[in-house]
C-alpha positions in Angstrom: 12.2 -6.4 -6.7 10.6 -6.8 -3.5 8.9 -10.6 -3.4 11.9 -12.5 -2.1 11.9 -10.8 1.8 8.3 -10.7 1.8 5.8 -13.0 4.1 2.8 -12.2 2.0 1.5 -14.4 -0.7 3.0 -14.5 -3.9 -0.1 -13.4 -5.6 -0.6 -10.6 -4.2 2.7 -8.8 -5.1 1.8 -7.8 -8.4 -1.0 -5.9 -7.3 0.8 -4.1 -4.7 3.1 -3.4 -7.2 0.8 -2.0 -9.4 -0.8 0.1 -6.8 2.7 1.5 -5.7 3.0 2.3 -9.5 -0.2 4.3 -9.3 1.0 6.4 -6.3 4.2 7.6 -8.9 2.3 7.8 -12.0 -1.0 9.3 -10.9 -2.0 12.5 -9.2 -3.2 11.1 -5.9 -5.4 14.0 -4.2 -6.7 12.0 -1.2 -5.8 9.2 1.2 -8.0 7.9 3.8 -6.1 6.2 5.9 -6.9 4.5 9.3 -5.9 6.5 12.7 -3.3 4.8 13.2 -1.5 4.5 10.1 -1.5 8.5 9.7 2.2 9.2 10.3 3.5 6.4 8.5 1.5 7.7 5.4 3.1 11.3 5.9 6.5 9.5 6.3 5.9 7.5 3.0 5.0 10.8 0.9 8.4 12.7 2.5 10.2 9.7 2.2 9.3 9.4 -1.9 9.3 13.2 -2.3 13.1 12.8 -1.0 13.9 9.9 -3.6 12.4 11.9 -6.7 12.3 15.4 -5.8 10.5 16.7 -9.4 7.6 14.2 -8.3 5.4 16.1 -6.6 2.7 13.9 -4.6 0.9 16.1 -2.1 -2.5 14.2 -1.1 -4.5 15.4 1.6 -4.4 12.4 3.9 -8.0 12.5 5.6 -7.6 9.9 8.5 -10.5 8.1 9.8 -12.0 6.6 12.7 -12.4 2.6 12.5 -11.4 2.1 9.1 -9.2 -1.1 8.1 -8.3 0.4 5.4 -6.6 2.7 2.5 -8.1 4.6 -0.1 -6.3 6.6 -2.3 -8.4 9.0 -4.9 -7.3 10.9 -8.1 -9.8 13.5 -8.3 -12.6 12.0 -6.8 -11.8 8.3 -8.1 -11.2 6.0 -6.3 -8.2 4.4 -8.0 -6.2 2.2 -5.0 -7.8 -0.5 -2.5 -5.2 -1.8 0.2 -7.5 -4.4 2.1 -11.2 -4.1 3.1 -13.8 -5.9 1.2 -13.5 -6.3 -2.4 -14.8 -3.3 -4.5 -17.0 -3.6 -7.4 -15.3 -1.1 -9.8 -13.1 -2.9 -11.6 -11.0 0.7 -12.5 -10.1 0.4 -8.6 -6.8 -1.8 -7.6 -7.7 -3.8 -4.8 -5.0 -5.6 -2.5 -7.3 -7.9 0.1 -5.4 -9.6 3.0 -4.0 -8.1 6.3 -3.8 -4.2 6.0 -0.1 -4.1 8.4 0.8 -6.5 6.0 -0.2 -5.3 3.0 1.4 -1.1 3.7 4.7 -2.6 4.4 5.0 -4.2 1.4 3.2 -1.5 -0.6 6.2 0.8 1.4 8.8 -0.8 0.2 7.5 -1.4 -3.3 6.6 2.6 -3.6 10.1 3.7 -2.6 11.9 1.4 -4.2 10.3 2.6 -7.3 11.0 6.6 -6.3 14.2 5.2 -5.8 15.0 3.6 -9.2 13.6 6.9 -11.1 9.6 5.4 -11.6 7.9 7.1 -13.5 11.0 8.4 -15.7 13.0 5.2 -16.0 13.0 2.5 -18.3 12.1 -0.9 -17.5 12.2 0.3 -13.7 8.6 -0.3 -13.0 8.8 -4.2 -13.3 8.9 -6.6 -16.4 5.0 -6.0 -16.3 4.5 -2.1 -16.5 4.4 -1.4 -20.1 1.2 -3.9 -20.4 -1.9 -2.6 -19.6 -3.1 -3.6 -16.1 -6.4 -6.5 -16.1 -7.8 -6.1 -12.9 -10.3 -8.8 -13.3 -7.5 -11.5 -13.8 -5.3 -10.3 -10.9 -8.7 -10.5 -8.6 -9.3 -13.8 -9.8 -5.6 -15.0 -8.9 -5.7 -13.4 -5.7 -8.3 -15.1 -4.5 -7.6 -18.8 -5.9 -7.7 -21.3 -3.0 
């Protein structure tokens, strides 16, 4: 879908994926996001609310001070990890690496996914979206040396 224009490590894509899958599928209430990366998040949520109009994702995005970086909550779990230090909860989908790095890709993945139809489509989501997700084996290949 994405992997082929990207600069970040192979491994990682999958995740990202996933987490971009999560933003679709799930009701995403909150998103702290670092200062700086405040507009861009508002421009993600309009930009996927565009592509897939019955979607309705309206987080409050809670930015904050000397953070590095996102959170995104349903309810009041934590269900998505782009960068930081690796979380214990295994429920969580944790992306480590550079956080400009890491939202560009987890950008493109998210609205390419509005864009096919994700959740509603068939097959859309990636030849892995009907399985169910092992966070403890995508941490483990992430972080191979």
């Amino acid at each position: 879908m994405v992997v082929d224009n990207s600069r970040l490590d192979k491994r990682l894509h999958l995740s990202i994926r996933e987490s971009a899958r999560r933003l679709l599928r799930c009701t995403v209430g909150k998103i702290n996001v670092p200062n700086e990366y405040v507009d861009e998040c508002y421009n993600l949520v309009l930009n996927v609310s565009d592509l897939q109009p019955s979607l309705v994702i309206d987080p409050v995005i809670n930015p904050v001070q000397k953070n590095s970086l996102f959170e995104f909550y349903e309810n009041d779990l934590k269900i998505i990890q782009l960068s930081g230090l690796e979380p214990n909860d295994l429920h969580i989908c944790w992306v480590p690496g550079t956080l400009r790095e890491i939202w560009t890709e987890f950008c493109r993945y998210a609205k390419a996914l509005a864009e096919a139809g994700y959740p509603g489509c068939l097959n859309c989501g990636g030849s892995d979206a009907q399985e169910d997700w092992d966070e403890k084996s995508r941490r483990l290949e992430m972080l191979k040396k």
